[in-house]
C-alpha positions as CSV (number, residue, x, y, z in Angstrom):
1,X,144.9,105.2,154.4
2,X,147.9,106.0,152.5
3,X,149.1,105.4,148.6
4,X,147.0,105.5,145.4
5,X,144.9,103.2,144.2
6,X,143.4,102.0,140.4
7,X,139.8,101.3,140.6
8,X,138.1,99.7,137.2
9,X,134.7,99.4,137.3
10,X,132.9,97.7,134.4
11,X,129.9,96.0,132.9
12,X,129.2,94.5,129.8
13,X,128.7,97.6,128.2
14,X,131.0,100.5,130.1
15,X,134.5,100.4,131.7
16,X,135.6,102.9,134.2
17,X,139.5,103.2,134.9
18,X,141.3,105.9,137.1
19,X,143.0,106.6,139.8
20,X,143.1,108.1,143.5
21,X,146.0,109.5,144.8
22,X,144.5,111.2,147.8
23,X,141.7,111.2,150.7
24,X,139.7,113.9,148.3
25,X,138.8,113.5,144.6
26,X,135.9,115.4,143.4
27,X,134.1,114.7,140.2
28,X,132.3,117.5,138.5
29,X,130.6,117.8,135.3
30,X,126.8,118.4,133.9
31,X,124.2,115.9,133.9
32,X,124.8,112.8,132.0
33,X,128.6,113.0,131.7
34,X,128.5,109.8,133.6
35,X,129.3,110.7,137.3
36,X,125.8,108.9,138.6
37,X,126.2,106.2,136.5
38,X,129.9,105.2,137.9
39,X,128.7,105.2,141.5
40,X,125.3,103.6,140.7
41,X,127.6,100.7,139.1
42,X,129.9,100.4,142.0
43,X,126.4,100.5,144.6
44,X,124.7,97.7,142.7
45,X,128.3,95.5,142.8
46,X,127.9,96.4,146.7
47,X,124.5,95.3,147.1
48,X,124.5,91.8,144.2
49,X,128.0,91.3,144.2
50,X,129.1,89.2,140.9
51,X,124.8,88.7,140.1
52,X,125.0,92.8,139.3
53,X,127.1,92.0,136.2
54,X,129.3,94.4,137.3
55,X,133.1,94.0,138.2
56,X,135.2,96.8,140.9
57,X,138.6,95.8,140.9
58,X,140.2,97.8,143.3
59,X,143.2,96.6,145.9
60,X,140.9,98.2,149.1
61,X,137.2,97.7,149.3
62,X,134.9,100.4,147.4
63,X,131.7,101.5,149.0
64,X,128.5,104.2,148.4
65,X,127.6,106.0,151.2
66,X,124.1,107.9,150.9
67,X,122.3,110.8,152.9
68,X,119.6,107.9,154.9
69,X,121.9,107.4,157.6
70,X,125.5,108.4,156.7
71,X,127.0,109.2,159.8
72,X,125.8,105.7,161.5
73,X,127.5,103.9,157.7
74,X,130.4,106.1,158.0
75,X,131.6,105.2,161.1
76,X,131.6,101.5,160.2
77,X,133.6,102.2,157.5
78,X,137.0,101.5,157.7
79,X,140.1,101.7,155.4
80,X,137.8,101.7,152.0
81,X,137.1,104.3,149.2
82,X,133.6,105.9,149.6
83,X,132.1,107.2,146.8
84,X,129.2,109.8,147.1
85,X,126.7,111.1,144.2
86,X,125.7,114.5,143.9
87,X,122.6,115.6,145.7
88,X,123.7,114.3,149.1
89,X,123.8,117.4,151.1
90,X,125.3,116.2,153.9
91,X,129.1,116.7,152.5
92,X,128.2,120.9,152.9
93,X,128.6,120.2,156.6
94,X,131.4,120.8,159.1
95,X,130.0,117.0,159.8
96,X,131.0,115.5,157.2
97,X,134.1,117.4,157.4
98,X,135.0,115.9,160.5
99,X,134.2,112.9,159.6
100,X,136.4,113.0,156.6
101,X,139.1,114.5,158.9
102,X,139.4,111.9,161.5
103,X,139.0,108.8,158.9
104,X,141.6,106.7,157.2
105,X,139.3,106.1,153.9
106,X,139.6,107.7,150.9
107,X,136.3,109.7,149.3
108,X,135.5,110.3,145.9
109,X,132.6,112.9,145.7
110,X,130.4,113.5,142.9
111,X,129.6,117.5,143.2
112,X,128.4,120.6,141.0
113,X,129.1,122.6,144.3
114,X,132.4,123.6,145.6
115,X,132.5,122.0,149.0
116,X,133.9,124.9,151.2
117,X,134.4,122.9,154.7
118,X,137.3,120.3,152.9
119,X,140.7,121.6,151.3
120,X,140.3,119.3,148.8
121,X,143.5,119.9,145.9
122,X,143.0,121.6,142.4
123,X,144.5,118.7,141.1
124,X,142.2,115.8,142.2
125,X,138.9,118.0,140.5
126,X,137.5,115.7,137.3
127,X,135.7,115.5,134.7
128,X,134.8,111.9,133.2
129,X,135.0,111.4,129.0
130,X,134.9,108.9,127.0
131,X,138.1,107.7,125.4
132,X,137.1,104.5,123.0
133,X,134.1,103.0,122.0
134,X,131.0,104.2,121.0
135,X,128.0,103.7,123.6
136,X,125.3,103.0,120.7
137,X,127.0,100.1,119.1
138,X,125.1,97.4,120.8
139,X,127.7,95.4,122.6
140,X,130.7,97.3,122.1
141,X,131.9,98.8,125.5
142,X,132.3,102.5,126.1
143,X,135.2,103.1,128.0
144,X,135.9,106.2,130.0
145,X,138.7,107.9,132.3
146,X,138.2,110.8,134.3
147,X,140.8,113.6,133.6
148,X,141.8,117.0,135.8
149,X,139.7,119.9,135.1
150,X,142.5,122.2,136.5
151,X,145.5,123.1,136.6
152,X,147.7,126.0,137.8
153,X,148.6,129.1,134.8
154,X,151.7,129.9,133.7
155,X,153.1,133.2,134.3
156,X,155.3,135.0,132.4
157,X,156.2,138.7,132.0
158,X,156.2,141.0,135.2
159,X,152.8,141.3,136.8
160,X,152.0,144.6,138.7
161,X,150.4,143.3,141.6
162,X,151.2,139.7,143.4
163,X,148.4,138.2,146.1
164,X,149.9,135.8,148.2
165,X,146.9,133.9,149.9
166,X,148.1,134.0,153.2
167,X,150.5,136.3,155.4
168,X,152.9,133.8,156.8
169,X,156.1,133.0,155.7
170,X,155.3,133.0,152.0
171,X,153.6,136.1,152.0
172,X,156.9,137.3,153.6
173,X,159.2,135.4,151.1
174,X,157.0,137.6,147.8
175,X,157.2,140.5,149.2
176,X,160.5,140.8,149.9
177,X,161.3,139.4,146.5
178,X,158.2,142.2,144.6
179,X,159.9,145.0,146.5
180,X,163.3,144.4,144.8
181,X,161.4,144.1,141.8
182,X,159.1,147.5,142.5
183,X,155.8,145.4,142.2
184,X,153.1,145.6,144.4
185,X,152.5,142.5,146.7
186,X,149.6,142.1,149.0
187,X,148.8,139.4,151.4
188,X,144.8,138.0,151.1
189,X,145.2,136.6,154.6
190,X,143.7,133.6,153.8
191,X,142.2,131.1,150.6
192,X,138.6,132.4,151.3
193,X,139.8,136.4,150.8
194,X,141.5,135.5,147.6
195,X,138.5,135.9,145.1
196,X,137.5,139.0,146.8
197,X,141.1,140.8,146.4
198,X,141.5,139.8,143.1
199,X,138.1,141.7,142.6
200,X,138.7,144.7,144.5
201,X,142.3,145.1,142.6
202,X,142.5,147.5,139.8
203,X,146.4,146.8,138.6
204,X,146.2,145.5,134.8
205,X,148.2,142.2,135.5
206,X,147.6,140.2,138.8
207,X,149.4,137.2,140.0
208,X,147.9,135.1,142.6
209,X,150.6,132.2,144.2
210,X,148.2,130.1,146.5
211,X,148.7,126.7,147.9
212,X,147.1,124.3,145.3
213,X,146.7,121.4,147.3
214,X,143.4,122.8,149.3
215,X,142.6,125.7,146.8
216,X,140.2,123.3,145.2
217,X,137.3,125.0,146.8
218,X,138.0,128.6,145.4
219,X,138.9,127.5,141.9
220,X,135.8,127.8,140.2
221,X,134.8,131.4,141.9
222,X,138.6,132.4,141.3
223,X,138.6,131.4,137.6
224,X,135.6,132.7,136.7
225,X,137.8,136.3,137.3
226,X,139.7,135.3,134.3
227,X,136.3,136.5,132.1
228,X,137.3,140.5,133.2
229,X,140.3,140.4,135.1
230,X,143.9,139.4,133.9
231,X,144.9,137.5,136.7
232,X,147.3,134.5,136.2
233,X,146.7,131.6,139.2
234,X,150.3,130.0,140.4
235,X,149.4,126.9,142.4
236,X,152.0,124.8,143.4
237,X,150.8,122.1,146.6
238,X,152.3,125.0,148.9
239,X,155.1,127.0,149.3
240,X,157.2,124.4,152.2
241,X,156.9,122.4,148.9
242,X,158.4,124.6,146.7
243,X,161.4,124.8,148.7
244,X,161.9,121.3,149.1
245,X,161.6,121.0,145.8
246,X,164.5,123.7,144.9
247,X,166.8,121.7,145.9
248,X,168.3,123.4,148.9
249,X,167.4,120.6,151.6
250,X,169.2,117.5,151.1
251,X,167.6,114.5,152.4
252,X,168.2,110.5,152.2
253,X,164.2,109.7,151.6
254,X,163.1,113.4,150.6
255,X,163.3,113.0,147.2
256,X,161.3,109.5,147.1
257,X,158.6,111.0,149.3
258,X,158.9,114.1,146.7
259,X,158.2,111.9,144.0
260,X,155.4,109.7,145.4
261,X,154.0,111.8,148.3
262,X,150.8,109.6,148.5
263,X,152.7,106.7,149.6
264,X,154.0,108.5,152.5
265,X,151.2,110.6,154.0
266,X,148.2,108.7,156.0
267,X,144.8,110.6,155.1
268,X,144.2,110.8,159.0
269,X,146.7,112.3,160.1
270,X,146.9,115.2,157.2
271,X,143.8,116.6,156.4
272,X,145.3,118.1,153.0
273,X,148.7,117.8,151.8
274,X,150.2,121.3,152.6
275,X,150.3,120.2,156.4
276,X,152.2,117.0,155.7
277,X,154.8,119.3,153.5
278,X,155.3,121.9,156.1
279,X,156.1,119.4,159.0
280,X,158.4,117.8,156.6
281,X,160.3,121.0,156.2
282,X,160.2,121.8,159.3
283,X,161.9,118.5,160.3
284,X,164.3,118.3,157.4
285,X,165.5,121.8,158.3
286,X,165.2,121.4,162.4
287,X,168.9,122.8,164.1
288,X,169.9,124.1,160.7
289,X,171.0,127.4,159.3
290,X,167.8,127.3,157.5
291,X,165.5,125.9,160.5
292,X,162.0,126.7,159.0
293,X,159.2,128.6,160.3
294,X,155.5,128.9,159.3
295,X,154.7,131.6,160.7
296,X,157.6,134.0,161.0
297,X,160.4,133.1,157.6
298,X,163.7,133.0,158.7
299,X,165.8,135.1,156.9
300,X,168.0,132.6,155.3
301,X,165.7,132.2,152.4
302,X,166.0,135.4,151.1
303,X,169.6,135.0,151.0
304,X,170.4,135.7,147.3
305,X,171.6,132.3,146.2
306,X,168.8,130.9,148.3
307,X,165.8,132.9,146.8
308,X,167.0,132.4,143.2
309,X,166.9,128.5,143.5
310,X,163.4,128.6,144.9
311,X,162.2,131.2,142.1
312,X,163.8,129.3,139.5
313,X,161.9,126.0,140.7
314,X,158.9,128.2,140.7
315,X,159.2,129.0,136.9
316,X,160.3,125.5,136.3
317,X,157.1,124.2,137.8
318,X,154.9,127.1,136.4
319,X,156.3,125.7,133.0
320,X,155.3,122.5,133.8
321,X,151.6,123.5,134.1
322,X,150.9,125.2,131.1
């Protein structure tokens, strides 16, 4: 499945509106913020149809899939958005991962837990509130939206210590650019070390530059460093986007697919969006001077002109997300 969807869901006496942009959204929040009580309303439309009182209006079918016999459902599924409540342990597994992996349906996924087998993006995290009525008023609807629980700091100042979460080519870009700048710069070699090297670091300011669109699992463990640690999180969906976004690739359809990337990348074939970003860099840039590598950066970047237009995107997006 590819492109983002509206879904309103709504009875008599609640409305539901939002919408997914990706194959991951993950809804978080306390009891009674309403997470249970969306997907109960879109099982019951499921199972009674219009005799629920309940209306989904969605342009691709909307399902619930529970833990009885999940992987038998999910393999019928096809094509649909699956919804899952919290307390289905099943999405813990490399199972489940796979499953997501090798589907083309989208998942929304109700979840106090930070779900370590999917790369799930910072930016598709919510929490549900209530934007107009007033739920005790009888007959007057309550109507809700879900909005984004995080998004990336803004940095400003010079740190004195940058952790780049892994050791490829932006790891090599960072370091070449903290060296001119006489700033420490360490590679975490991987999402799953960067909570860990935050912690161990004993610099006073710390800036962490990690690809946002499958940091959503380490988000929670990585802010909750912010309570003794002053450590700013820079999160743009990667770094292959971040230079396609500077402006030095020119490309007929790059900057619609820049614009709307959901309408471009099928959920099967890109388990999170930072694959999809680096194969398009790699293609837009194939047989030119600045042919693009993953693992080894080719030296072009750090050409002077070149690393100033991706570090001035980098503040520009960094301003963005304050």
């Amino acid at each position: 499945m590819q492109g983002s969807y509206e879904v309103i869901i709504k009875n008599n006496r609640l409305q539901y509106k939002f919408t997914i942009r990706r194959n991951i959204t993950i809804l978080r929040g306390d009891s009674a913020t309403g997470k249970t009580t969306l997907i109960e309303m879109v099982n019951d439309f499921c199972r009674d149809g219009k005799e629920s009182g309940i209306e989904v209006v969605c342009r691709k079918r909307c399902v619930v899939l529970t833990r009885g016999n999940w992987e038998r459902d999910l393999k019928g599924t096809k094509d649909s958005i699956v919804f899952i409540d919290e307390g289905n342990g099943f999405v813990n597994s490399k199972s489940f991962a796979h499953y997501v992996k090798n589907s083309d349906n989208y998942y929304v996924i109700a979840t106090r837990e930070s779900l370590f087998e999917l790369p799930y993006s910072i930016r598709e995290i919510y929490g549900i509130k209530n934007v107009a009525g007033n739920r005790y008023q009888g007959t007057k609807r309550l109507y809700s939206e879900l909005y984004p629980l995080y998004n990336a700091d803004a940095f400003q100042g010079k740190p004195d210590k940058v952790i780049i979460e892994d050791s490829n080519s932006a790891y090599q870009f960072f370091r070449e650019v903290c060296k001119k700048e006489k700033i420490i710069c360490e590679s975490a070699k991987g999402k799953s070390n960067v909570f860990q090297a935050v912690l161990d670091s004993n610099e006073n300011k710390i800036l962490v530059i990690a690809d946002g669109a499958a940091f959503g699992p380490e988000i929670e463990r990585a802010m909750s460093l912010k309570r003794t640690k002053n450590v700013v999180y820079f999160l743009p969906e990667s770094f292959e986007w971040l230079i396609l976004k500077s402006g030095l690739i020119k490309g007929n359809e790059l900057q619609s697919i820049l614009d709307n990337p959901s309408e471009f990348i099928e959920s099967r074939s890109y388990f999170s969006w930072e694959r999809f970003f680096t194969k398009l860099l790699v293609e837009e840039t194939k047989d030119t001077p600045l042919e693009y590598q993953k693992r080894k950066l080719n030296p072009a970047y750090l050409h002077d002109k070149n690393q100033k237009k991706i570090l001035k995107k980098a503040e520009e997006v960094s301003g963005r997300q304050k």
